[in-house]
BATI-256417 format. One record per residue (C-alpha): residue number from 1; x, y, z. Coordinates in Angstrom, 1 decimal, always signed. Example, Ala and Ser with C-alpha at 12.3 -4.5 7.8 and 13.67 -1.06 7.14 Angstrom:
! BATI-256417
<atom pos="1" px="+12.3" py="-4.5" pz="+7.8"/>
<atom pos="2" px="+13.7" py="-1.1" pz="+7.1"/>
//
This chain:
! BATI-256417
<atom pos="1" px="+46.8" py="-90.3" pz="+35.6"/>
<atom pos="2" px="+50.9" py="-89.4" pz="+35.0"/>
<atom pos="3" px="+52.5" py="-87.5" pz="+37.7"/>
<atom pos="4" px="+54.6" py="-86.6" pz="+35.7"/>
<atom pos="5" px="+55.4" py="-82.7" pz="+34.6"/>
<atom pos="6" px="+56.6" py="-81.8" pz="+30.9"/>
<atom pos="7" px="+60.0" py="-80.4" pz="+31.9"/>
<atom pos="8" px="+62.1" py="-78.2" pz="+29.2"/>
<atom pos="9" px="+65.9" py="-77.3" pz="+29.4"/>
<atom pos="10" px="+67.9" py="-76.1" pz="+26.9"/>
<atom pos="11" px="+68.5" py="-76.8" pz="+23.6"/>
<atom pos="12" px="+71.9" py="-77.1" pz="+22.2"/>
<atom pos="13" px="+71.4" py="-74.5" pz="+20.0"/>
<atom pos="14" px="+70.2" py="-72.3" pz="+23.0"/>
<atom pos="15" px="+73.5" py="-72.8" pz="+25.1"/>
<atom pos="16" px="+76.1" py="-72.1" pz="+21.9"/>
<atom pos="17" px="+73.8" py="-68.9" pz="+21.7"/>
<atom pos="18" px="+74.7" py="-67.9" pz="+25.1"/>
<atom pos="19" px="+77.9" py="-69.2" pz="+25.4"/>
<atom pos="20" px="+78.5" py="-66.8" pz="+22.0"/>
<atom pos="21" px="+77.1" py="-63.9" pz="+23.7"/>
<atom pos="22" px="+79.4" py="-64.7" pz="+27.1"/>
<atom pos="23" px="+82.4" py="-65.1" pz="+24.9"/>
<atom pos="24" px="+81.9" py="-61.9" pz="+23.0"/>
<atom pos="25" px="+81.1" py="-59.6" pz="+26.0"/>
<atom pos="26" px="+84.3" py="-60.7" pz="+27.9"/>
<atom pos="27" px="+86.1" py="-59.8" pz="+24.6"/>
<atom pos="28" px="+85.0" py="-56.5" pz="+25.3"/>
<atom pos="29" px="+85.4" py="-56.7" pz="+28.9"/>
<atom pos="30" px="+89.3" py="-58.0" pz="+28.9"/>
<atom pos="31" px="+90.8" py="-55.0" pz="+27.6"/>
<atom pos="32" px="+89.3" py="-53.1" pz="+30.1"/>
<atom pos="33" px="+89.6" py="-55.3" pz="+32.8"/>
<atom pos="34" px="+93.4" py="-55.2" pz="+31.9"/>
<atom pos="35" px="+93.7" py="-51.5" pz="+31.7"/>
<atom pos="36" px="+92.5" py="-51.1" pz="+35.4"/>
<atom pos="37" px="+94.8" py="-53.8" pz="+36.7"/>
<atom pos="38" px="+97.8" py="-52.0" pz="+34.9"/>
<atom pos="39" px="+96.4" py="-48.5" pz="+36.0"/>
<atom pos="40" px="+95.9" py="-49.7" pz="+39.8"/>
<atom pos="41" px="+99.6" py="-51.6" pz="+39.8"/>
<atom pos="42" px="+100.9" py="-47.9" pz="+38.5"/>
<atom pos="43" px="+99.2" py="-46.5" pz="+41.0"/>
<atom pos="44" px="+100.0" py="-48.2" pz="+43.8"/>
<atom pos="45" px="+103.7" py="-48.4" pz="+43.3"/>
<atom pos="46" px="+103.2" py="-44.4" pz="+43.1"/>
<atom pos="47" px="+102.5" py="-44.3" pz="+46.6"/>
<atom pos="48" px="+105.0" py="-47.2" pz="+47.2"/>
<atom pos="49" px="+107.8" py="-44.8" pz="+46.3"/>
<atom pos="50" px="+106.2" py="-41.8" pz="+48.0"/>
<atom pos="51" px="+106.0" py="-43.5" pz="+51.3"/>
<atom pos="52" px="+109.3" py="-44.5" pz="+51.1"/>
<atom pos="53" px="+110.8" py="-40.7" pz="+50.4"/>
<atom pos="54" px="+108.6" py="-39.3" pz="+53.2"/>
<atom pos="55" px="+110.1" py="-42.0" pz="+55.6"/>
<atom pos="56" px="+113.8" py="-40.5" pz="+54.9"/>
<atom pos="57" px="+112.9" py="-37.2" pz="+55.0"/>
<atom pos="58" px="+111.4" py="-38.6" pz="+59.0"/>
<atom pos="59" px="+114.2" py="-40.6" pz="+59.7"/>
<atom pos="60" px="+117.2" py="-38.3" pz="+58.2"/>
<atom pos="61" px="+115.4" py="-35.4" pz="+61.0"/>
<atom pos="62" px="+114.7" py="-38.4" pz="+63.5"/>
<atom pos="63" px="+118.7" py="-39.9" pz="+63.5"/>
<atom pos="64" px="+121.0" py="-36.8" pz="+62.5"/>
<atom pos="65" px="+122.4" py="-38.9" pz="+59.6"/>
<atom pos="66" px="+121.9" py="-38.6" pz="+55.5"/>
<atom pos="67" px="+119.3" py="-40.9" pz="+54.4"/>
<atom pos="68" px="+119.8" py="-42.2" pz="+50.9"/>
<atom pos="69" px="+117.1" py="-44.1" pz="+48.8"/>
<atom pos="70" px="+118.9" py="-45.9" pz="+45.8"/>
<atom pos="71" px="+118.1" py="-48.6" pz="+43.7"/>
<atom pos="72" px="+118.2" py="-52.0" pz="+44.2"/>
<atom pos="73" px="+118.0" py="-55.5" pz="+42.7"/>
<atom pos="74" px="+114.8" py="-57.5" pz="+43.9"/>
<atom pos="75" px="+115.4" py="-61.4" pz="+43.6"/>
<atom pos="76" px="+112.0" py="-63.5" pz="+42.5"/>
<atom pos="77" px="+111.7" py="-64.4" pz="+46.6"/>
<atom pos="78" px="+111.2" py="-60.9" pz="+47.0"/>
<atom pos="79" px="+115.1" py="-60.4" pz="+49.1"/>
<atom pos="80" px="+116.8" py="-57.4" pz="+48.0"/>
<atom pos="81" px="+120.5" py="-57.7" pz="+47.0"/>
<atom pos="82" px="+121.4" py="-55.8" pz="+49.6"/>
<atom pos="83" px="+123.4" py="-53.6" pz="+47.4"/>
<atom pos="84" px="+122.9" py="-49.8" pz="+45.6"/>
<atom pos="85" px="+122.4" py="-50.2" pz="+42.0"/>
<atom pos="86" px="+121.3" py="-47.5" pz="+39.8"/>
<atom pos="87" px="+120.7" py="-49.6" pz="+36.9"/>
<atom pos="88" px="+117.8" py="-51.3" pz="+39.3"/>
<atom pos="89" px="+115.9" py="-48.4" pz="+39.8"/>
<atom pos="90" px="+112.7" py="-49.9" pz="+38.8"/>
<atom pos="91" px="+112.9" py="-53.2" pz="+40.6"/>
<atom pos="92" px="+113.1" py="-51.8" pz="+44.3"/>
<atom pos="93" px="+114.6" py="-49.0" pz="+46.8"/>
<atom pos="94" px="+116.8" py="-49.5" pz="+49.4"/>
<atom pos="95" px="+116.4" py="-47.0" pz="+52.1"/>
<atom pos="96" px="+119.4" py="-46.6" pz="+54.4"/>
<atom pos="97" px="+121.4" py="-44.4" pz="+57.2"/>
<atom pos="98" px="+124.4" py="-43.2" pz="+55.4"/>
<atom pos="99" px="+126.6" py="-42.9" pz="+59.0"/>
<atom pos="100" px="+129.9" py="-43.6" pz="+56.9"/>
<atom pos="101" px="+128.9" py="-40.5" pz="+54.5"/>
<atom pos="102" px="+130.4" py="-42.3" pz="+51.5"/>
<atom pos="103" px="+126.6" py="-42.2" pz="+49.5"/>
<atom pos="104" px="+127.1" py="-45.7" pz="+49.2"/>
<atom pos="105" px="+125.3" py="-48.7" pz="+51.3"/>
<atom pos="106" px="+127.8" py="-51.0" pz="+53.5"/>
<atom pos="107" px="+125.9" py="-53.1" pz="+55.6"/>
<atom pos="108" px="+129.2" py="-53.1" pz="+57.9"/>
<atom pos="109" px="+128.7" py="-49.7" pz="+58.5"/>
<atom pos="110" px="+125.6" py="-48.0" pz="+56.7"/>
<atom pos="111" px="+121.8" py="-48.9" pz="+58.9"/>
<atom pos="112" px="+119.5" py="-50.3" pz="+56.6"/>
<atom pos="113" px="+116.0" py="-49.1" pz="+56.8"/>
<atom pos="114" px="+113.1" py="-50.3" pz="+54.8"/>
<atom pos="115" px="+113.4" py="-52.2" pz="+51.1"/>
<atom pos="116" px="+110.4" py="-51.3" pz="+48.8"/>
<atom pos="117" px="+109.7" py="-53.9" pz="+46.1"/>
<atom pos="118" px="+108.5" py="-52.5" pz="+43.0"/>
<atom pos="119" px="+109.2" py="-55.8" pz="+40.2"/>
<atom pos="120" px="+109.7" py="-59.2" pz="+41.7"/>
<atom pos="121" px="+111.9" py="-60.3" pz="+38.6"/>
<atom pos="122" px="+116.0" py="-61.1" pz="+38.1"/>
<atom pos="123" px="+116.0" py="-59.6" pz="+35.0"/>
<atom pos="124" px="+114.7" py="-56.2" pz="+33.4"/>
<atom pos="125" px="+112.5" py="-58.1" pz="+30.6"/>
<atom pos="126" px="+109.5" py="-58.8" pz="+32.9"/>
<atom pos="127" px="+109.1" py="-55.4" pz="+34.6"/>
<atom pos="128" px="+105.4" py="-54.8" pz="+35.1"/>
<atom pos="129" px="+106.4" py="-51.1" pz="+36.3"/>
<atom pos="130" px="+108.9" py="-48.8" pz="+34.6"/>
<atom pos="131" px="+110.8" py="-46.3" pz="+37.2"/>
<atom pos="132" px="+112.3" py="-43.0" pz="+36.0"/>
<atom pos="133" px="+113.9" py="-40.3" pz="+38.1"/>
<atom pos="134" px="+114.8" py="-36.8" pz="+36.5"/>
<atom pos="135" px="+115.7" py="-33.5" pz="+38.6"/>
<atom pos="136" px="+113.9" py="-30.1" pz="+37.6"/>
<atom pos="137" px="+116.0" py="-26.9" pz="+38.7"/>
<atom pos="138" px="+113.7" py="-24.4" pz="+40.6"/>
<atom pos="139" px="+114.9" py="-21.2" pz="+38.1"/>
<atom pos="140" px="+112.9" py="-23.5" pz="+35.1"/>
<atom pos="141" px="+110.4" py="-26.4" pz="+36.6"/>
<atom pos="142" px="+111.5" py="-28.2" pz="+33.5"/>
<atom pos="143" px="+112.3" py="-31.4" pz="+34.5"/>
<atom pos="144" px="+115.3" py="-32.4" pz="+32.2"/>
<atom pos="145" px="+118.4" py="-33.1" pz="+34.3"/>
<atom pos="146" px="+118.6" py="-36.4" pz="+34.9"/>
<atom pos="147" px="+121.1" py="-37.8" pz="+37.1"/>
<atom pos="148" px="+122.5" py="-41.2" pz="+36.6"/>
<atom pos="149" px="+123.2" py="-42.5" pz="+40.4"/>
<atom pos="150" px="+119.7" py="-42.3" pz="+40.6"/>
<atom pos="151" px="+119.5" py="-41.7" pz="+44.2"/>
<atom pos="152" px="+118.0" py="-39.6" pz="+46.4"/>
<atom pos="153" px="+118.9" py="-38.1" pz="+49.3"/>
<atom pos="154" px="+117.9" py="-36.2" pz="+53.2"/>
<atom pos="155" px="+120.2" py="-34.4" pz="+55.1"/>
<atom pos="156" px="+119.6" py="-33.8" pz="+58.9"/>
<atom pos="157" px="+119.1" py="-30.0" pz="+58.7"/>
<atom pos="158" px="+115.9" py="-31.4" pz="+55.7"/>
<atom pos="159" px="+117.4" py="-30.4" pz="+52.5"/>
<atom pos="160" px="+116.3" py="-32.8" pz="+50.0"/>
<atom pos="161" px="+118.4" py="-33.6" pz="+47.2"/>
<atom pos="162" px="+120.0" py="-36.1" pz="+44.7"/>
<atom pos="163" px="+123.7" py="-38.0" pz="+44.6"/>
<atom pos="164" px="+124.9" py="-36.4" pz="+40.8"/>
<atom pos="165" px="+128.5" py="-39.0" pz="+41.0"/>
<atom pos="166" px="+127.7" py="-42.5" pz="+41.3"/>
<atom pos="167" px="+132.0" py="-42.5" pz="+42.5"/>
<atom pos="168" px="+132.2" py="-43.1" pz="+46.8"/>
<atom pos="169" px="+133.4" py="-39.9" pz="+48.0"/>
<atom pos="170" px="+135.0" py="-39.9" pz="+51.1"/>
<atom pos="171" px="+133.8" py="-38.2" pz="+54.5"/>
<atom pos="172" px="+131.0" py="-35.8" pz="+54.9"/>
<atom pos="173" px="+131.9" py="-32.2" pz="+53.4"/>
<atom pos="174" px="+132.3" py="-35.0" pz="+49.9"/>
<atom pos="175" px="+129.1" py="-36.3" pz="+50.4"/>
<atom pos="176" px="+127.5" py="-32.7" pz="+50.4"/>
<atom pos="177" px="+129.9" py="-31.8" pz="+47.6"/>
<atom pos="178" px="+128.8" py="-34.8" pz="+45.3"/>
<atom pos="179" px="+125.1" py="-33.8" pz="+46.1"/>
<atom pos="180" px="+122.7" py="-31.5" pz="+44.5"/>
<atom pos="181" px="+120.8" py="-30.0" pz="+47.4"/>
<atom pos="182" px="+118.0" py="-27.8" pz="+48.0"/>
<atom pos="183" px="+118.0" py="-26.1" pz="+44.1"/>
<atom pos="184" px="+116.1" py="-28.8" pz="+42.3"/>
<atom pos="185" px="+112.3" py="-30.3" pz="+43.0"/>
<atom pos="186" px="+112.8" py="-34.5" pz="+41.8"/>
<atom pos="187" px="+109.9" py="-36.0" pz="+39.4"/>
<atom pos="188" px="+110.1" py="-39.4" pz="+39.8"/>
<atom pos="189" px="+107.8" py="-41.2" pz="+36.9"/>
<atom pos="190" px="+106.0" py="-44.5" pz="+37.2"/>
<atom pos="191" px="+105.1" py="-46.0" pz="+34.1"/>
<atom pos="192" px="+104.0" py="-49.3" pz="+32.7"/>
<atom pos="193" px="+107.0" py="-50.6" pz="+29.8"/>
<atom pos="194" px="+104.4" py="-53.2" pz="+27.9"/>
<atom pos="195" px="+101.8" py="-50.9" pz="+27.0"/>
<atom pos="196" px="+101.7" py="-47.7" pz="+24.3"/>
<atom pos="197" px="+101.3" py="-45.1" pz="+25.3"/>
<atom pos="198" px="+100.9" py="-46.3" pz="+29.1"/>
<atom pos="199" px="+99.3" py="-43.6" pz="+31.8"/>
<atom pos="200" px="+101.5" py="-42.0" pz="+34.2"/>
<atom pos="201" px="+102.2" py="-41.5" pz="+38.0"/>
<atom pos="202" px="+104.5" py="-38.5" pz="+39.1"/>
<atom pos="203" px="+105.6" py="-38.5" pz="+42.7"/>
<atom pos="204" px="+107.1" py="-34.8" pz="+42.7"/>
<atom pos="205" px="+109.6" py="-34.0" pz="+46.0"/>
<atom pos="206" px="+110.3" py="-30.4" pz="+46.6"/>
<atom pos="207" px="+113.8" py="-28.8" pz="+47.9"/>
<atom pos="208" px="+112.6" py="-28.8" pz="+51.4"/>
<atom pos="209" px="+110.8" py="-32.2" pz="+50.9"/>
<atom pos="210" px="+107.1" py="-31.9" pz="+50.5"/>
<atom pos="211" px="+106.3" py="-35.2" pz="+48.3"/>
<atom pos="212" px="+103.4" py="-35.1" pz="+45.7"/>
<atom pos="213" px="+102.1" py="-37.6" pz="+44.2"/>
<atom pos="214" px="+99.6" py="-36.7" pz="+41.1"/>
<atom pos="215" px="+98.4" py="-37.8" pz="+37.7"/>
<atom pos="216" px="+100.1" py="-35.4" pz="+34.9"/>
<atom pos="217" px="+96.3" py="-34.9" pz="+33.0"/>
<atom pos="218" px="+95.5" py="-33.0" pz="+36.3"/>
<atom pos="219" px="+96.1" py="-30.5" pz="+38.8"/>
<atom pos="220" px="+97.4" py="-32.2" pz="+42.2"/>
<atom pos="221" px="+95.5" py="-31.8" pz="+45.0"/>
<atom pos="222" px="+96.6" py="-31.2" pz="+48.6"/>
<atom pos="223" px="+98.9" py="-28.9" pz="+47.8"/>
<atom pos="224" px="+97.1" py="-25.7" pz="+46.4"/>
<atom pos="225" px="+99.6" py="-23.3" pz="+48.0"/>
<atom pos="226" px="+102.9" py="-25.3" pz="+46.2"/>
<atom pos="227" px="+102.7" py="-23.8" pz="+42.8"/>
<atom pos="228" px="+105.4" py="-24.8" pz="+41.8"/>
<atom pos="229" px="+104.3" py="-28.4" pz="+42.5"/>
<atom pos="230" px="+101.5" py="-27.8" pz="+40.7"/>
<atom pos="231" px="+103.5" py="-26.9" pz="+37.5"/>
<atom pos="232" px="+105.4" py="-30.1" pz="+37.4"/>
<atom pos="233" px="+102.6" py="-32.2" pz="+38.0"/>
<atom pos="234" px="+101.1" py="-31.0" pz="+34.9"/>
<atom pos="235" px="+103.9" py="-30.6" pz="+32.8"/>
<atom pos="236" px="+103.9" py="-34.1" pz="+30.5"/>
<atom pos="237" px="+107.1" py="-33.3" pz="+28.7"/>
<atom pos="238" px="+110.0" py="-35.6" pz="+30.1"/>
//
């Protein structure tokens, strides 16, 4: 008697079958899959930039000093330049103690505080994240005033602001003179350049600054009694 068991695998034709039906669900699958990695990244570099405004807004109270978040070049090893660039905006932020009140960063002079990494690139091509800052005055909520030094800034006293002259100014009743303070909320919009019509991220930062960060299909949320907030966050006009 054979010992031996009639054992059956698959048949060629069986495995291209399934192989087919693999191939044609991940077709499906990748655009989604895609869309959530692009919507997270968006996301998270939302809360990147928020964290770093409510820092100054801690440490401009904590030292006495302006604290200025500009934009700045991020090398592929992930170093900063070291230097303010407004044209970098969306490849990192340089936080920094402005103690020579000349709204400029001088690593002689200026304390540097925390570098945020938004795009790990040399060049603007292969931005994964797009970075746009625009002021919105507090008589309209419209939020079309942009400002090109694209820079934020705390004073001590917690007036939160913008830089509107991207020209050093000289001594501290200039730096308050070249700065827009305590009339305008700032959006701040985080988008994704290689995609259409690509979902966005506001982080919103009130005159006395209260930072937001909210999706502009919906009403933010933890800040109910801002209404102003509120309006801006759901405003999708740029």
């Amino acid at each position: 008697m054979s010992n031996y068991k009639n054992v059956r695998g698959f048949t060629l034709i069986e495995l291209m079958v399934t192989i087919a039906i693999m191939a044609i669900m991940a077709a499906f699958a990748l655009p989604s899959m895609r869309n959530l990695v692009a919507n997270t990244r968006i996301v998270n570099r939302s809360e990147q930039i928020a964290n770093a405004i409510r820092l100054a807004r801690v440490e401009a109270v904590r030292t006495n000093l302006p604290i200025l978040i500009c934009g700045v070049k991020i090398r592929k090893d992930g170093r900063s330049t070291g230097t303010c660039d407004n044209r970098e905006i969306s490849n990192g932020l340089l936080t920094f103690a402005d103690k020579n009140y000349d709204s400029f960063y001088s690593p002689n002079d200026d304390m540097s505080i925390r570098t945020t990494t938004l795009n790990k690139t040399d060049t603007n091509s292969d931005s994964r994240v797009k970075v746009d800052m625009k002021a919105c005055p507090i008589t309209s909520l419209k939020c079309n005033v942009p400002f090109d030094s694209n820079t934020i800034i705390f004073m001590p006293n917690g007036m939160a602001g913008y830089t509107d002259s991207v020209t050093a100014s000289a001594g501290y009743a200039a730096l308050r003179a070249n700065s827009v303070l305590a009339s305008h909320y700032i959006r701040v919009t985080v988008t994704d350049p290689n995609r259409d019509n690509s979902p966005k991220r506001y982080v919103v930062v009130s005159p006395g600054g209260a930072v937001v960060v909210c999706n502009p299909t919906n009403s933010t949320t933890g800040e109910s009694s801002q209404g102003s907030i509120n309006k801006i966050c759901t405003d999708t006009t740029t």
